[in-house]
Residue, then its C-alpha position, 0 to 999 in steps of 0.5 A: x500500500x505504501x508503494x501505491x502512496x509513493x506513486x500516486x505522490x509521484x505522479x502527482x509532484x510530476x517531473x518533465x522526465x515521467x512526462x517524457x518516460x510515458x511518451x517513450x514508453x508508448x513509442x515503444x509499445x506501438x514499434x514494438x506491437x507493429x514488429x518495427x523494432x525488438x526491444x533488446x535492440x532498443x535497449x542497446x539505443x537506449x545503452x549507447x545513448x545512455x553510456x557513449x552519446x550523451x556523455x561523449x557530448x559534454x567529454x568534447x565540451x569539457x576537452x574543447x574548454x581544456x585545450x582552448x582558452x577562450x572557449x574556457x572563458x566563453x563556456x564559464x560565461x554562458x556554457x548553453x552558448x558556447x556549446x551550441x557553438x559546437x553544435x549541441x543545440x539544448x532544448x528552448x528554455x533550458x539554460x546551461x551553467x558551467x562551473x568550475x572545479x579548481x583545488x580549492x572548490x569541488x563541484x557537485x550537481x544535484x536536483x533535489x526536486x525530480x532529476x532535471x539533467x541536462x540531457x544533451x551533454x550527459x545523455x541519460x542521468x544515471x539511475x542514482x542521480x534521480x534516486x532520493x538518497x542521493x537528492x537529499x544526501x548529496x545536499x546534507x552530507x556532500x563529503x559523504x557521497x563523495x566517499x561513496x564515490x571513491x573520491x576523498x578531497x582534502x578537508x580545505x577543498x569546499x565543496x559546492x552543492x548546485x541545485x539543477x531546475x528545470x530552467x537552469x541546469x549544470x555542468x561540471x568542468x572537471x580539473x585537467x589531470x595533470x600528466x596530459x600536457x600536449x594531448x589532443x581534444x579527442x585523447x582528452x575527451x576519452x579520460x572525461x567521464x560523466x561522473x566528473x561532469x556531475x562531480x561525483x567523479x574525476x577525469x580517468x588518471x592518464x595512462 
């Protein structure tokens, strides 16, 4: 019975993404019921976007900002222009901010209210980042899901906690590891993971 509380509470509070998840869902059924599509291979579309396009997007963004000054610059000042420059149009409305990782601060993206993400550059938001322990943990006790990620910063890192709405989300500019002097964009862009771009990881060490 309590289920049934949570999702009628659910359908009721609502989110761009339950709206979204209904018209997915009856594409699905019709493709499916007309034999245009097997849904193993949908699911394979859905794991690449989720996995490789999405993310792929915001690696080139982050690597661009790595290598180009002046695209860094452009990105911080408004990151929804700058990455339509590279031709990631963003949904009407939709307002793209790019925060900085340095030694001193370390950024994180949240949204406490459902899971806005910025779709375009991150692709699919992992399962985690739309699930309650995380939207409310992730504002109270930010160290401690860092730690739960693997990642321990040092204790004069501050740590910022950025709440994404529907009209502003986030995108995090990890720090450069260090050892990738010379690389190219596209070398660079394998090493951004989509966590680091959420800050809830770091750029993959360079090998």
């Amino acid at each position: 019975m309590a289920e049934h509380d949570h999702d009628d509470h659910h359908h009721q509070h609502g989110s761009e993404l339950s709206e979204t998840q209904l018209r997915v869902r009856a594409l699905e059924t019709v493709l499916t019921e007309k034999g245009y599509i097997d849904p193993a291979a949908l699911d394979a579309i859905i794991e690449a976007y989720e996995t490789k396009v999405g993310p792929h997007n915001g690696a080139r963004v982050v690597a661009k900002a790595w290598s180009d000054p002046a695209f860094k610059h452009a990105l911080l000042e408004d990151a929804s222009k700058a990455v339509s420059s590279l031709g990631h149009e963003s949904r009407v409305g939709d307002h793209l901010v790019a925060v900085e990782n340095t030694p001193a601060l370390h950024n994180m993206i949240v949204c406490t209210l459902c899971s806005c993400y910025p779709w375009e550059v991150l692709g699919l938001p992992p399962v985690w980042y739309k699930a309650a322990p995380y939207r409310s943990r992730a504002v109270k006790d930010p160290r401690g899901v860092l730690a739960d990620f693997g990642i321990t910063l040092p204790k004069d890192t501050e740590i910022r906690v950025w709440d994404s709405t529907a009209e502003t989300r986030f995108i995090v500019l990890p720090m450069r590891p260090a050892g990738t002097e010379g690389w190219s964009e596209e070398k660079l862009a394998e090493i951004v993971t989509r966590d680091s771009m959420i800050g809830t990881g770091l750029p993959k060490a360079p090998k």
